[in-house]
C-alpha positions in Angstrom: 11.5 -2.8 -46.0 10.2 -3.3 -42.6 9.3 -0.3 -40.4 11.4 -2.0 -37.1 13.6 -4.9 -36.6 11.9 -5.9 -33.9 8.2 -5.5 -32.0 8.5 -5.8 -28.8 4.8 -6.6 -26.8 4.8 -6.1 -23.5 6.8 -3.7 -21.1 7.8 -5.4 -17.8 11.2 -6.1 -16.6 11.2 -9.0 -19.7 10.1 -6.5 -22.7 12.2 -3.3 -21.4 14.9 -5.7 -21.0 14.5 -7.3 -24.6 14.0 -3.7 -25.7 17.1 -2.2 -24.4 19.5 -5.2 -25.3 17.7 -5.2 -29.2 18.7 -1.0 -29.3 21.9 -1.7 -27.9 22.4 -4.1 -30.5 21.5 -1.6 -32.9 18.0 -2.7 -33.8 15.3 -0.6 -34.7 12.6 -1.5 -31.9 9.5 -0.9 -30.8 8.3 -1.3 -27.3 4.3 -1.2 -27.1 2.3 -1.8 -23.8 -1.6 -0.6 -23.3 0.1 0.2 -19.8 3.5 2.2 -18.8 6.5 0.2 -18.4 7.0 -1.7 -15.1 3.6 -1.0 -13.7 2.4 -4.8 -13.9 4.2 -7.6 -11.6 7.7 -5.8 -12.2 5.8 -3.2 -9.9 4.9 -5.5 -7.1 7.3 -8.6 -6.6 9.6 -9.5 -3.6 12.3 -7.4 -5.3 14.7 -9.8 -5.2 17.1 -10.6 -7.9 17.0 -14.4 -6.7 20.0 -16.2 -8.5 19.7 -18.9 -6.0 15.9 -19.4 -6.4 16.2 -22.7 -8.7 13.5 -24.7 -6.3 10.0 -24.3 -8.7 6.6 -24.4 -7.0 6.7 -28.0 -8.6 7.1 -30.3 -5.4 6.5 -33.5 -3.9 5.6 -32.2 -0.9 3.0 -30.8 -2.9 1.0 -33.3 -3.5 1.8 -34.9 -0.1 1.0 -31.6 1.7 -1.9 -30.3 -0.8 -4.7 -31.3 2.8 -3.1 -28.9 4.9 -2.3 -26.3 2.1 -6.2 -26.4 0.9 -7.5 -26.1 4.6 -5.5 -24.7 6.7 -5.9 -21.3 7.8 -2.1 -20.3 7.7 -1.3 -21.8 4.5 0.2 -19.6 1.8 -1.5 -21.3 -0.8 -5.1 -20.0 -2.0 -7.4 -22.1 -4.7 -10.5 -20.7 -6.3 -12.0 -25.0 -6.5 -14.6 -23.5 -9.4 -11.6 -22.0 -11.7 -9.2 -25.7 -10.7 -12.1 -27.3 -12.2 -12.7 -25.5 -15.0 -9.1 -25.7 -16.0 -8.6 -30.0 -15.2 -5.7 -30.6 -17.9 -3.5 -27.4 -16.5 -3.7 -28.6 -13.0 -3.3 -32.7 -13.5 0.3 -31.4 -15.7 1.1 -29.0 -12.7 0.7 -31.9 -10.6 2.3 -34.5 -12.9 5.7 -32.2 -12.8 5.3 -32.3 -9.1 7.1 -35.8 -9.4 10.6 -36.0 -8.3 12.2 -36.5 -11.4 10.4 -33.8 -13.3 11.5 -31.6 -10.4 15.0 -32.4 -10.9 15.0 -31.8 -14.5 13.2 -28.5 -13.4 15.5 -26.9 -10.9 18.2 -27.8 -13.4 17.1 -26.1 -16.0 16.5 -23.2 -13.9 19.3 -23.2 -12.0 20.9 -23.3 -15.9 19.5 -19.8 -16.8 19.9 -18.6 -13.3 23.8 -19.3 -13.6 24.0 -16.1 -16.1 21.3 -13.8 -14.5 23.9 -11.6 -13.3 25.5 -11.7 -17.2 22.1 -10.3 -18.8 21.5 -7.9 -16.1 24.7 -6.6 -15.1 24.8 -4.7 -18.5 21.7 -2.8 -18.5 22.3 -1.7 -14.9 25.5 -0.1 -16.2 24.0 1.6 -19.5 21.1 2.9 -17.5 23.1 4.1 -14.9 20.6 2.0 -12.2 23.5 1.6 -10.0 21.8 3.5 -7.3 18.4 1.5 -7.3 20.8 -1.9 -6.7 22.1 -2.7 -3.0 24.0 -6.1 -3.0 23.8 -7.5 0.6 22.6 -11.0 0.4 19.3 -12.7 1.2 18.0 -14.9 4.0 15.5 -17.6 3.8 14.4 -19.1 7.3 12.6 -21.7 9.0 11.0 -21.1 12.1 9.8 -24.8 12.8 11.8 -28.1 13.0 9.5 -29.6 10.8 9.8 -27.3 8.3 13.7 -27.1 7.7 13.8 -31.2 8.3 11.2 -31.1 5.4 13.4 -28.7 3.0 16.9 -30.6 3.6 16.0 -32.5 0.4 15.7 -29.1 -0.9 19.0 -27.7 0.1 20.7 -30.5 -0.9 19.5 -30.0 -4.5 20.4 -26.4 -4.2 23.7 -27.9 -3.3 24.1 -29.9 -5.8 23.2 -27.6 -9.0 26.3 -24.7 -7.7 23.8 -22.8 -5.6 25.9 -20.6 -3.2 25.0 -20.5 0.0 25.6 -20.9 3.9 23.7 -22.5 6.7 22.7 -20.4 9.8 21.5 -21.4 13.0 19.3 -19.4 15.2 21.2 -16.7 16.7 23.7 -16.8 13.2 20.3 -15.3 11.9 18.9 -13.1 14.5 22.7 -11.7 15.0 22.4 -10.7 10.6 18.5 -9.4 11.4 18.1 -8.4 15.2 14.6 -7.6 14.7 12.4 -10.7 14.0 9.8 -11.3 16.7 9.5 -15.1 15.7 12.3 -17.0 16.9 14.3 -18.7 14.0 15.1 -22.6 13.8 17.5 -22.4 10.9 18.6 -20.5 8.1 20.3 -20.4 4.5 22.1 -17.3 3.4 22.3 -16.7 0.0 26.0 -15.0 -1.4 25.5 -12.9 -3.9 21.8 -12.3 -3.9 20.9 -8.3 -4.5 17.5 -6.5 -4.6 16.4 -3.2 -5.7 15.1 -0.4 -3.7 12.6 0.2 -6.1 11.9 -2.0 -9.0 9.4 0.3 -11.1 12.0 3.2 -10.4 14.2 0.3 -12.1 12.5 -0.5 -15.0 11.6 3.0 -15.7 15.8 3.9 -15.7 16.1 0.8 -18.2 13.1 2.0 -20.2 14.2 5.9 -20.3 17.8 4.5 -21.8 16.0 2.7 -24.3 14.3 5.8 -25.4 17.8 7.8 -25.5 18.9 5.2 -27.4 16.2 6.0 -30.1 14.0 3.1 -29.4 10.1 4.2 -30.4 7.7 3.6 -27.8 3.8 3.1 -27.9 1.3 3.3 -25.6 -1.1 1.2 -27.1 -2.4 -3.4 -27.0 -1.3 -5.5 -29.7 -4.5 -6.9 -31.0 -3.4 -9.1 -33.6 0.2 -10.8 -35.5 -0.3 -11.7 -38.9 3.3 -13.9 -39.9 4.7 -13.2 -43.6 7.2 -15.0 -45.2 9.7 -11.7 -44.5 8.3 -10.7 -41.6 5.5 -9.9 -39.6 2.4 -7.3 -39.4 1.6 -5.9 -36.3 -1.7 -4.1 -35.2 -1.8 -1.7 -32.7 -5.7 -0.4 -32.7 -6.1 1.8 -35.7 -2.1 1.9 -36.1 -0.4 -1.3 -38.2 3.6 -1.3 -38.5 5.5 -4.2 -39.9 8.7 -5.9 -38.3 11.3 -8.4 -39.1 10.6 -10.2 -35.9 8.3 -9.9 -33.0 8.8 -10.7 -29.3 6.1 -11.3 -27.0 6.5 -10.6 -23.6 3.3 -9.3 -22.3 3.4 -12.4 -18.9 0.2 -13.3 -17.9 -1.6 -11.2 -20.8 0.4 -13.4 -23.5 -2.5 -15.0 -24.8 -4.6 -11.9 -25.5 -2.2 -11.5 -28.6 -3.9 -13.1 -31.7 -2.1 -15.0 -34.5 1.4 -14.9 -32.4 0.9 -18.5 -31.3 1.1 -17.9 -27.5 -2.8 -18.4 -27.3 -2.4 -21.9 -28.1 0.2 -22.7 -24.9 -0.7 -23.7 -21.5 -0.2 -20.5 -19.4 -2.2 -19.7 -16.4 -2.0 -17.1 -14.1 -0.6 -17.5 -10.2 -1.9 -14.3 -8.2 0.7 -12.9 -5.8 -0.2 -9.7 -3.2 1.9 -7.5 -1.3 1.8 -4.6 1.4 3.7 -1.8 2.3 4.6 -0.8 5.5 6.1 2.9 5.4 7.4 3.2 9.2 9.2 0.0 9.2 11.5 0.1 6.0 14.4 0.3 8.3 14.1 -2.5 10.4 15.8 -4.8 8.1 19.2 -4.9 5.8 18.2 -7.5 3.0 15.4 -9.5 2.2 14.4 -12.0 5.0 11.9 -15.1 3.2 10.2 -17.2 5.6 9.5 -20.3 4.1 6.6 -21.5 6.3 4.9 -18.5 5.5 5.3 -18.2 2.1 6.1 -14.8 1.1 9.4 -12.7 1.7 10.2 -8.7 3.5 12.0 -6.9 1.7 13.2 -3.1 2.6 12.2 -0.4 0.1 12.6 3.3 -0.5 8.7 2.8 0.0 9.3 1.2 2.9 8.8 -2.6 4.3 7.6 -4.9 1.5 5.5 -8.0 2.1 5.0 -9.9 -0.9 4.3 -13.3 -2.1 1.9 -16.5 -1.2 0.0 -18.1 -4.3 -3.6 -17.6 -5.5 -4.8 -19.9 -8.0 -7.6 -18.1 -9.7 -8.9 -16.8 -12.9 -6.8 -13.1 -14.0 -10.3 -11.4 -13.5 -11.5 -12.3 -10.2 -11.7 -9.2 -7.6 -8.5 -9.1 -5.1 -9.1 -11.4 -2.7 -8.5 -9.5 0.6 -8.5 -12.8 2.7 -4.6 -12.7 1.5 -4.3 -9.5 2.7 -5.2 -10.8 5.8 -3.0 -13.3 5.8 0.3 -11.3 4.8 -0.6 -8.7 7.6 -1.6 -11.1 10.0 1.6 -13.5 9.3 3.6 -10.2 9.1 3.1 -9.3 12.7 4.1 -12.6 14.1 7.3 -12.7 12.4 8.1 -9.1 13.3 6.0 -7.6 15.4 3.3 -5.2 15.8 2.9 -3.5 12.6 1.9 0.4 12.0 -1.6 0.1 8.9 0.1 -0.6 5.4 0.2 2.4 2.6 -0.1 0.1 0.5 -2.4 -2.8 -1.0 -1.5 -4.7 -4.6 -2.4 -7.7 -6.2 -0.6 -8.9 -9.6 -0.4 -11.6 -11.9 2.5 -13.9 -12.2 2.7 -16.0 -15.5 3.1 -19.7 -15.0 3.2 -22.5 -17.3 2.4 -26.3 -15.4 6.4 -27.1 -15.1 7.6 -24.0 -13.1 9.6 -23.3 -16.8 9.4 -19.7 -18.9 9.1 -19.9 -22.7 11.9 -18.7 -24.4 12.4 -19.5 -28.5 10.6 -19.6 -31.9 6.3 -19.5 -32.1 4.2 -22.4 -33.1 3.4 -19.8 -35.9 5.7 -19.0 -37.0 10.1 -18.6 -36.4 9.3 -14.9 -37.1 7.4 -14.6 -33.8 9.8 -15.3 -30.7 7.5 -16.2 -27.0 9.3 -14.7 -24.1 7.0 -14.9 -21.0 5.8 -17.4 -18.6 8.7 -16.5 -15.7 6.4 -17.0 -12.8 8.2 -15.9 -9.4 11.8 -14.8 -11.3 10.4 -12.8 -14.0 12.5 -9.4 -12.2 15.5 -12.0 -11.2 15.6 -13.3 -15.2 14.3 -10.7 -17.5 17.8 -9.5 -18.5 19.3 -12.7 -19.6 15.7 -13.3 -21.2 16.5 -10.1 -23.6 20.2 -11.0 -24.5 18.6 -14.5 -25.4 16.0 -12.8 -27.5 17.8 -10.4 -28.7 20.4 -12.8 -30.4 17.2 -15.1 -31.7 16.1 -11.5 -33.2 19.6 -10.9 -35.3 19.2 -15.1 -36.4 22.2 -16.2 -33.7 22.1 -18.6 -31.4 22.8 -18.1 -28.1 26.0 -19.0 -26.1 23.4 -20.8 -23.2 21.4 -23.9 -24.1 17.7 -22.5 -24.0 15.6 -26.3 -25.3 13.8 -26.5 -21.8 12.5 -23.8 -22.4 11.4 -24.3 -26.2 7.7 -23.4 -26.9 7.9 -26.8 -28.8 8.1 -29.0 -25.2 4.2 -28.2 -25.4 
């Protein structure tokens, strides 16, 4: 006999989630991080459970606009040249799914998943009793240039198309929702339904804690190694070794550090998002405000005022690159304002695969090992329909959502 049902590697919002679905289930699981749950890039995203966010990176404007987004100095996007060149096959697929019918099959796909977000999150909120951490008020994306919202109507339309909901706001619609942005608003898109939390470590943490009430076994410690059996699978923790029925990894942009589980062998690299933290200013907004032309999003906190996003293409080791700190504060104060010094400087690692798409489904190495990971910018938004998925892959069900864009296999 197995000493758990299920070995769960990694504890973000995707692991707990898994975790706490599996021992809700009634599995015996194990959650093991080097690292304590939700301190990774469930610590420092936008905060933004984004339903609506079925648009991946993947673009043609991409590749049209790649000049100005390499050189300019307010571009969101950031590439290390030395690590793009180093890694030629990941980038020419990223740039291959740029084309518009991969992006269609994309945003599809996403917006798929994205369609039962809600129906995996919903029912850990309510067994952790998270209620609190939740406020559902919407979300605004804007465009402060002509250029830019002609340039996204393509965009919307998909959006449109795939059962985003949503409503278009001019100007003053959006400065009469958020009186306080400095930088005058050409148009806007106002997301129904959208929610964020006040505190997403708080969040994971409540999710985690239930978990644990539940009688789920947790272990501080790095998964060094998976060694598939024919009834299972062996799992080595440092000097500790426990066996499972089935494994899920979930460890993001760290996935490939676990040996013999097959995730080594996939295309994952790692986009770099920052954020700052303004603690005087957490009151000057009511929901998230995105700004598309400046890639990242402000979002009120119990911290206080979140900046978070842009893009960093770089290797997972480099130092933080404080030019993009820069740039966020900098890009900050034009939208809204003067700007008090931020408490707060972060820099995290989302995992991304070269079409936008998570993993979700069976290991190269084995059916025994399930690959959860690879969520890029919605890893918060989808980790709890991610754990109901892997949690009926664990007990050998299917589940009640088609999940083959995201097979391992497509690689």
């Amino acid at each position: 006999m197995n000493d758990f049902d299920l070995v769960v590697i990694g504890a973000g919002i995707v692991g707990v989630s898994s975790a706490l679905w599996a021992q809700e289930r009634g599995l015996k699981t194990l959650l093991c991080d080097p690292n304590l749950p939700g301190s990774g890039a469930s610590y420092g995203n936008a905060c933004t459970l984004a339903i609506y966010a079925c648009l991946p990176v993947n673009s043609p404007s991409v590749i049209t606009g790649l000049p100005y987004l390499m050189a300019s100095k307010d571009s969101p996007l950031s590439i290390n040249y030395w690590h793009a060149l180093t890694h030629p096959r990941w980038m020419l697929s990223f740039l291959n799914n740029c084309r518009a019918s991969k992006v269609e099959h994309i945003a599809a796909s996403l917006a798929g998943l994205l369609s039962h977000a809600d129906a995996g999150i919903n029912p850990l909120i309510a067994s952790a009793g998270a209620e609190d951490l939740v406020v559902a008020n919407d979300m605004i994306s804007i465009w402060t240039t002509q250029k830019g919202w002609e340039g996204s109507k393509e965009g919307t339309e998909m959006r449109r198309r795939l059962g985003v909901d949503f409503t278009e706001l001019s100007s003053d619609e959006v400065l009469d929702l958020e009186p306080a942005i400095r930088l005058r608003p050409y148009r806007g898109l106002r997301f129904t339904g959208a929610r964020h939390l006040r505190d997403p470590q708080a969040f994971v943490t409540r999710l985690y804690q239930r978990f644990l009430d539940l009688g789920g076994t947790w272990r501080q410690n790095a998964v060094d190694q998976t060694e598939p059996r024919k009834d299972g699978v062996m799992v080595h923790l440092g000097r500790e070794t426990v066996s499972a029925s089935r494994v899920v990894v979930t460890a993001g942009a760290h996935s490939k550090t676990v040996k013999g589980s097959g995730a080594e062998r996939l295309p994952l690299e790692t986009e770099r998002g920052y954020h700052l933290v303004y603690k005087n200013h957490g009151a000057k907004i009511s929901r998230p405000v995105g700004w598309n032309e400046g890639g990242f999003y402000t979002t009120p906190t119990d911290g206080g005022l979140r900046l978070a996003g842009t893009v960093e293409i770089n290797r997972i080791g480099a130092p933080m690159n404080r030019r993009r700190l820069a740039y966020i504060a900098r890009r900050g104060a034009e939208l809204w304002g003067p700007l008090d010094g931020p408490v707060e400087e972060w820099m995290g690692f989302r995992p991304t695969f070269p079409d936008s798409l998570p993993v979700i489904g069976p290991s190269p190495a084995s059916d025994r090992i399930i690959l959860a990971y690879g969520h890029q910018h919605l890893g918060l938004t989808l980790g709890g329909i991610t754990g109901r998925i892997v949690t009926d892959l664990a007990e050998g069900r299917s589940p009640n959502l088609p999940i083959g864009a995201f097979s391992p296999a497509r690689f």
